[in-house]
C-alpha positions in Angstrom: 4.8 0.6 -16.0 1.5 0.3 -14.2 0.7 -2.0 -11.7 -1.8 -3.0 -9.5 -2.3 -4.6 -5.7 -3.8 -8.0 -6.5 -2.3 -10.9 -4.7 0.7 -11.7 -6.3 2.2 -8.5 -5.5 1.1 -9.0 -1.9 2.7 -12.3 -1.9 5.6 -10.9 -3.2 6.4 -8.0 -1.1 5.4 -10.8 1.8 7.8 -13.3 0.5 10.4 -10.8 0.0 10.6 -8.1 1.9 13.6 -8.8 4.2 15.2 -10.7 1.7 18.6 -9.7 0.8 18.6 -10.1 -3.1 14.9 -9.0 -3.5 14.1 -6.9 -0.8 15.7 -3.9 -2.6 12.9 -4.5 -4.9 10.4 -4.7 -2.5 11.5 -1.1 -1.1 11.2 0.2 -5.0 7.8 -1.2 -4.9 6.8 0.8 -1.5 8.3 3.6 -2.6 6.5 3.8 -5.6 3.1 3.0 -3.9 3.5 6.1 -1.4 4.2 8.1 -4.1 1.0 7.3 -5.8 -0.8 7.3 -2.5 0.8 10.9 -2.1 0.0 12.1 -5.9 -3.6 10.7 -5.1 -4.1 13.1 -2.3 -2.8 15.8 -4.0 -5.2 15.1 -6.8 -8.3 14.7 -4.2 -6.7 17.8 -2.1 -7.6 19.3 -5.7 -10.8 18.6 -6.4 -12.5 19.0 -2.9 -10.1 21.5 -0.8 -8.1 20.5 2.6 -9.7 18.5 4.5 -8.2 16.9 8.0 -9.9 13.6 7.9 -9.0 12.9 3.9 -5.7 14.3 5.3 -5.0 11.6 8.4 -6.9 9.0 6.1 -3.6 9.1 3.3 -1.0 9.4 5.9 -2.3 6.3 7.3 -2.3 4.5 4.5 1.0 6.0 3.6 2.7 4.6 7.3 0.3 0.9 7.0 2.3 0.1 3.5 5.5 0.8 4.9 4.6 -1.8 7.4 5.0 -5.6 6.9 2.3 -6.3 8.8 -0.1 -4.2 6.5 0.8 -6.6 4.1 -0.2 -9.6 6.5 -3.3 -8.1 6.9 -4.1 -7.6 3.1 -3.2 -11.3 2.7 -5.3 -12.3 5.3 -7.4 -10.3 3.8 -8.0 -11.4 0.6 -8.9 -14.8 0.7 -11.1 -14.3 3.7 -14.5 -15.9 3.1 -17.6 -15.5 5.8 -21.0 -16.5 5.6 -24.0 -13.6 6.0 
């Protein structure tokens, strides 16, 4: 099943994530995203050769979804509104 990071995932994994009936869900979820993130570079690893900064860029993202606060962030995140 596809899925994508829109906000009621992030609420979920939020709401959830050291919650003892859902939180093994939530770990599923993570696990399933760093594999994607990991399939991803190998596809871009691919397509445009090693490259150190793509490199450090997906094992960042890789250790800032393991993270709860990540998830803070992206919450924070997406409802922020600023005037320019």
């Amino acid at each position: 099943m596809r899925k994508a990071v829109n906000s009621s995932l992030v609420q979920f994994i939020l709401k959830n994530w050291d919650d003892n009936r859902n939180g093994e869900e939530v770990q599923e979820i993570i696990e399933a995203i760093v594999a994607q993130i990991k399939q991803d570079h190998r596809d871009y690893q691919r397509r445009h050769g090693r490259n150190d900064e793509a490199d450090a860029f997906y094992e960042s993202v890789i250790c800032d979804v393991q993270s709860p606060e990540f998830w803070d962030k992206l919450d924070y995140m997406s409802g922020f509104e600023f005037d320019y």
